[in-house]
C-alpha positions as CSV (number, residue, x, y, z in Angstrom):
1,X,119.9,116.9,92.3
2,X,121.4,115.8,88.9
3,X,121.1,112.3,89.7
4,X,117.8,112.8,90.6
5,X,116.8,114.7,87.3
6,X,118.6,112.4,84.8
7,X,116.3,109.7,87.1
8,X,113.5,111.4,86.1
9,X,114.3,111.7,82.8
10,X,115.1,107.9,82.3
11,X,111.8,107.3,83.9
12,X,109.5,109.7,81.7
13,X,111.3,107.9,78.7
14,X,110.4,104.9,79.7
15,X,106.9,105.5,80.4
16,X,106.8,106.8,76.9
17,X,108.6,103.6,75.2
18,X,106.3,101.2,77.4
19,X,102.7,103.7,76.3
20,X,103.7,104.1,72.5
21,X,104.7,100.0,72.2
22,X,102.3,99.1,73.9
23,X,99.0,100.7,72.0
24,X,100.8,100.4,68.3
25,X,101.3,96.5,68.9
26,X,97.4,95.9,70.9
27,X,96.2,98.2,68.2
28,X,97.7,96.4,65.5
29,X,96.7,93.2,67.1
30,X,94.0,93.6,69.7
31,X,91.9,95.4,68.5
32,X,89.1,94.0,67.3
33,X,88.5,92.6,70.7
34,X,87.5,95.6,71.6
35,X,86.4,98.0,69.0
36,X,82.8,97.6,70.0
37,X,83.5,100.0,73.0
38,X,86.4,101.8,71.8
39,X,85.0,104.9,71.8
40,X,83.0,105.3,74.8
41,X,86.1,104.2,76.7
42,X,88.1,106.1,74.5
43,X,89.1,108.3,77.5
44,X,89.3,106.2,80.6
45,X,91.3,103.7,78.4
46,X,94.1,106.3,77.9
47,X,94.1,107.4,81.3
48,X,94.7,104.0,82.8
49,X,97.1,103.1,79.8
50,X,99.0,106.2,81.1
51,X,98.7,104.6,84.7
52,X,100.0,101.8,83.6
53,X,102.7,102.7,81.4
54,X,104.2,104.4,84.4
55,X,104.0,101.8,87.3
56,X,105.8,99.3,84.5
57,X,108.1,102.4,83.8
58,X,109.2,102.6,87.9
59,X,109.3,98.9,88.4
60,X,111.7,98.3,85.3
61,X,113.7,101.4,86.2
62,X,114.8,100.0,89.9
63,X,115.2,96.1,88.1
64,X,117.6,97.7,85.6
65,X,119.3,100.1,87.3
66,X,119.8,97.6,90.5
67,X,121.2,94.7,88.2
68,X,124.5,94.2,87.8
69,X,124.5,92.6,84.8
70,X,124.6,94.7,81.5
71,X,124.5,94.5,78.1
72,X,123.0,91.4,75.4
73,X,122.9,89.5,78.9
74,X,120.7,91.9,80.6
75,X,118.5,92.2,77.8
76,X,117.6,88.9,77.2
77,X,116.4,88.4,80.6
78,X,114.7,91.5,81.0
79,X,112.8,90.0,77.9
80,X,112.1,86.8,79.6
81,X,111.1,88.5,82.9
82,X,108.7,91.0,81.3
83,X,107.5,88.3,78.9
84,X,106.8,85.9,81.7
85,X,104.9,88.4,84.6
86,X,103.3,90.7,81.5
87,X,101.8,87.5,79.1
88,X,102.5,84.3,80.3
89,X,101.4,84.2,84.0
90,X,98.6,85.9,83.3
91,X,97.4,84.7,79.9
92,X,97.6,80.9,81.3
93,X,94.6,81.9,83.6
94,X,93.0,83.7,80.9
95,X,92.7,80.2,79.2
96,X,91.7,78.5,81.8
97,X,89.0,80.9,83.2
98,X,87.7,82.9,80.3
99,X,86.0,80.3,78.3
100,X,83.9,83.1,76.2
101,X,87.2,84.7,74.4
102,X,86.6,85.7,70.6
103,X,88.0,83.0,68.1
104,X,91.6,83.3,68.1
105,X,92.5,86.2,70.0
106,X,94.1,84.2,72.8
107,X,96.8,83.6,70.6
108,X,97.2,87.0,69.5
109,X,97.7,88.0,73.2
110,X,100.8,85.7,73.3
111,X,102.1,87.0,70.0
112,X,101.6,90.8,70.9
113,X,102.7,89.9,74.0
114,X,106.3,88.7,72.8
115,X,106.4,91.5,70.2
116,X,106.2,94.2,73.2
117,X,108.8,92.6,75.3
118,X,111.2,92.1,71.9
119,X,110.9,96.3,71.7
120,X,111.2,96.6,75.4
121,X,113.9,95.0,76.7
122,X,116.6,96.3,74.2
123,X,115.0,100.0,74.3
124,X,114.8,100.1,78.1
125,X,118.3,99.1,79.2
126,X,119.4,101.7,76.2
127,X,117.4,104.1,77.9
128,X,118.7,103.2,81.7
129,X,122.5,103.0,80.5
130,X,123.0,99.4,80.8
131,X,123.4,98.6,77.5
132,X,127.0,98.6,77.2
133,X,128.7,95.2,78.3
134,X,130.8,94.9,81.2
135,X,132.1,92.3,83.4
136,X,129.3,91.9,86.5
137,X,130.8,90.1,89.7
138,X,128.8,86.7,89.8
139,X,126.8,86.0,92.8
140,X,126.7,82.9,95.2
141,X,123.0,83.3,95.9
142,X,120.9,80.5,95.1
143,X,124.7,77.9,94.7
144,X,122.9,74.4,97.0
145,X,122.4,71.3,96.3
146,X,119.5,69.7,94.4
147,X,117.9,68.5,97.5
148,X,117.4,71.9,99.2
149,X,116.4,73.0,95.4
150,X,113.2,70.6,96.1
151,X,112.5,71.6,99.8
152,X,112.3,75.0,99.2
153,X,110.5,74.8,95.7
154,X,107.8,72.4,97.6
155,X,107.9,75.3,100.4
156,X,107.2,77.7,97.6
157,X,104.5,76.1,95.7
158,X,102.6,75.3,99.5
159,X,103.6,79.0,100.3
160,X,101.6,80.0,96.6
161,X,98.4,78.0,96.9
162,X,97.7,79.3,100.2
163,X,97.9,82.8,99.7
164,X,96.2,82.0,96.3
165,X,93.0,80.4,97.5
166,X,93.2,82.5,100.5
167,X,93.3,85.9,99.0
168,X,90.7,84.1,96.0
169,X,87.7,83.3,98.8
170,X,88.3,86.4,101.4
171,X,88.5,88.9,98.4
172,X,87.5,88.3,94.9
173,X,84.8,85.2,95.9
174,X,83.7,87.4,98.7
175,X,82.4,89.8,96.0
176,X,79.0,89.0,94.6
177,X,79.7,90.6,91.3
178,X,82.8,88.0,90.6
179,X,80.6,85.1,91.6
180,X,77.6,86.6,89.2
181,X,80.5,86.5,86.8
182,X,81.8,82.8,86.6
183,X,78.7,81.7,87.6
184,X,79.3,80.1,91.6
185,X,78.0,80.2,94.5
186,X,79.7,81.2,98.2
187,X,79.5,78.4,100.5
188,X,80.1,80.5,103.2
189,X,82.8,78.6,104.4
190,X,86.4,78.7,103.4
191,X,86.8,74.7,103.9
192,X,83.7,73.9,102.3
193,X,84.7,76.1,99.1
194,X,88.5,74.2,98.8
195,X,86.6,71.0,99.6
196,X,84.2,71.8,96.7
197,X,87.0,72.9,93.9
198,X,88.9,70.0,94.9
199,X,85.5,68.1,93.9
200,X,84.5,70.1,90.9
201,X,88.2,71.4,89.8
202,X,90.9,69.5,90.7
203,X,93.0,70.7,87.5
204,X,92.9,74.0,88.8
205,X,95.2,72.8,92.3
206,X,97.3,71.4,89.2
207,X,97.7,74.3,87.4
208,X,98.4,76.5,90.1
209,X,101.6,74.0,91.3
210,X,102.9,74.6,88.1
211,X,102.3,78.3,88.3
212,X,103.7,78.1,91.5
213,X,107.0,76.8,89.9
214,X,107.0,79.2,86.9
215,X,107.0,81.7,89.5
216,X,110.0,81.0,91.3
217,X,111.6,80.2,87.8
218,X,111.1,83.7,86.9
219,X,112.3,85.0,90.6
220,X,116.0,83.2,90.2
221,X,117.6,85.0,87.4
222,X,115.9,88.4,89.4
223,X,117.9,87.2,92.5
224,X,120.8,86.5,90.9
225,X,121.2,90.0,89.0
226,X,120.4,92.3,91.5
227,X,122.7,94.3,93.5
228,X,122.6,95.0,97.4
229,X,121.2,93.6,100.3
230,X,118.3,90.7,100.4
231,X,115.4,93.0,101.0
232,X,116.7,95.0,97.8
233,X,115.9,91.3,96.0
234,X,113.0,91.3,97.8
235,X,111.5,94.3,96.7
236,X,112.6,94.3,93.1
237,X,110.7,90.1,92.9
238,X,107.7,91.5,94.7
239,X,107.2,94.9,92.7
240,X,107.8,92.5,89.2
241,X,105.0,90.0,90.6
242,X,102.7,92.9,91.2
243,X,103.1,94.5,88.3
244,X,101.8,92.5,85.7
245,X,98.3,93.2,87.7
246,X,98.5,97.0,86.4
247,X,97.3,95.7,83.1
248,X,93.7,95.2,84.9
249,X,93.6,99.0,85.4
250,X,93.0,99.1,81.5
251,X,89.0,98.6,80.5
252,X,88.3,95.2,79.6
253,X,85.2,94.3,77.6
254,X,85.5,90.8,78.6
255,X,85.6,91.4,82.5
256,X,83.3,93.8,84.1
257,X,84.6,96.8,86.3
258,X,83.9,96.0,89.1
259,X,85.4,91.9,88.4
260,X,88.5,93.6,87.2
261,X,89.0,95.8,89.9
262,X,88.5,93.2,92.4
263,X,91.0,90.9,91.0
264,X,93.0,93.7,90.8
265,X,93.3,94.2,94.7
266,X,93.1,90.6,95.2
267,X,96.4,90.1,92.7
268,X,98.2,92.8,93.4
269,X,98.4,92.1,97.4
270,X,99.1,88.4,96.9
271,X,101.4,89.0,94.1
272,X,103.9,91.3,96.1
273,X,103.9,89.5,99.1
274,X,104.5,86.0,97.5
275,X,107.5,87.8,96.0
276,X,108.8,88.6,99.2
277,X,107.8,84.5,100.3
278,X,109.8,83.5,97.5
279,X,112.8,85.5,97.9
280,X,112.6,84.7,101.7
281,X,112.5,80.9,101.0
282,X,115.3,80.8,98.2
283,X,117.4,82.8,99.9
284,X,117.1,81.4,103.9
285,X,120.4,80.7,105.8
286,X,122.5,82.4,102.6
287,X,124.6,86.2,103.8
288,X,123.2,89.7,102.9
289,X,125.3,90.3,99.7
């Protein structure tokens, strides 16, 4: 029951560090991309800031309190990880999709971006009592040669652009408020919409490879950390993929409800079960540790 508490605790704390850096750097930073709707959404935006603050808070309290490495070491990569599934993954298909962003606020995303995951990571694993340094047994997950490094990372990148244009046509293109929105059509078939992006978009296949790859990148140190047995990993890679989709709860006045929520489901689903794909292939033929 005290365990349970001092869980609790750890986890309202967190919410709290995640909510209060979170609007003091967007508001610092952000905010003029959205101060023509501020106050109307004045409400909901708090609501699903709370939301959000607290599905980041759960996630990053099972990551930390699962790893078994500590101190300067954990900290760094809990900066990295939250840098690369909060800003990076996302923001690269903000650039490449959102064509009508306000001049020079992509940057700022990046920037604010870093900023939150500098105050973050050190504050978090404070807060989760893995700050202190201590020697971590090292793990021989993910120790093969270069060649089975390739197979697998060709298995995951094949693994990543099916479910991506998969759960892109059946759910989001599917929707005729996201097709209103970037301006397409549905072809009505699922072959004859690949064949067409392949014909109108082949940097997009490109582009999702090396997403694909960034993904993975970010999975390793996650499977190399945690504690327990492979579905443990699994879980904590799959919830981290997932999460970064939590920041569609938030209003958007560049994305329409209905747009954002859609790609919220459609992300979200993909996300966490590519996780588990990822950890699966990585991990094949190695012991439960």
């Amino acid at each position: 029951m005290k365990a349970l508490l001092v869980t609790a605790i750890r986890v309202l704390a967190v919410t709290i560090l995640y909510f209060s850096t979170f609007a003091v750097v967007s508001g610092a930073l952000l905010s003029n991309a959205s101060e023509q709707n501020a106050t109307a959404d004045a409400g909901a935006t708090l609501r699903a800031l709370l939301l959000v603050s607290f599905i980041n808070a759960v996630v990053w309290t099972y990551v930390i309190r699962r790893s078994q490495w500590t101190g300067w070491k954990l900290i760094l990569t809990v900066f990295l990880l939250f840098y690369g599934v909060s800003t990076l993954m996302p923001q690269i298909e903000t650039a490449y999709f959102i064509t009508r962003l306000p001049p020079g606020l992509l940057p700022r995303l990046f920037v604010a971006g870093a900023i939150i995951a500098a105050v973050f990571a050190p504050l978090s694993v404070l807060i989760l009592g893995k700050a202190r340094s201590s020697q971590a047994n090292e793990t021989s997950r993910l120790k093969m040669p270069i060649s089975v490094w390739i197979t697998r990372s060709c298995a995951i990148v094949i693994a990543y652009l099916f479910l991506y244009f998969t759960f892109g046509y059946f759910i989001a293109w599917k929707n005729e408020a996201v097709r209103a929105y970037y301006g397409g059509s549905d072809p009505g078939s699922f072959v004859t919409h690949i064949t067409n992006l392949l014909r109108a978009e082949p940097l997009l296949f490109l582009l999702q490879v090396v997403r694909a790859l960034l993904w993975a990148a970010i999975a390793v140190p996650v499977i190399k950390m945690m504690k327990g047995s492979w579905w443990e990993t699994g879980l904590a890679v799959a919830l981290l993929f997932a999460v970064m989709t939590s920041q569609l709860l938030l209003p958007n006045p560049l994305m329409p409800d209905e747009v954002r929520m859609v790609h919220l489901v459609e992300t979200a689903t993909s996300n966490f079960l590519f996780g588990w794909l990822v950890v699966l292939i990585l991990t094949s033929s190695k012991p439960d540790r």
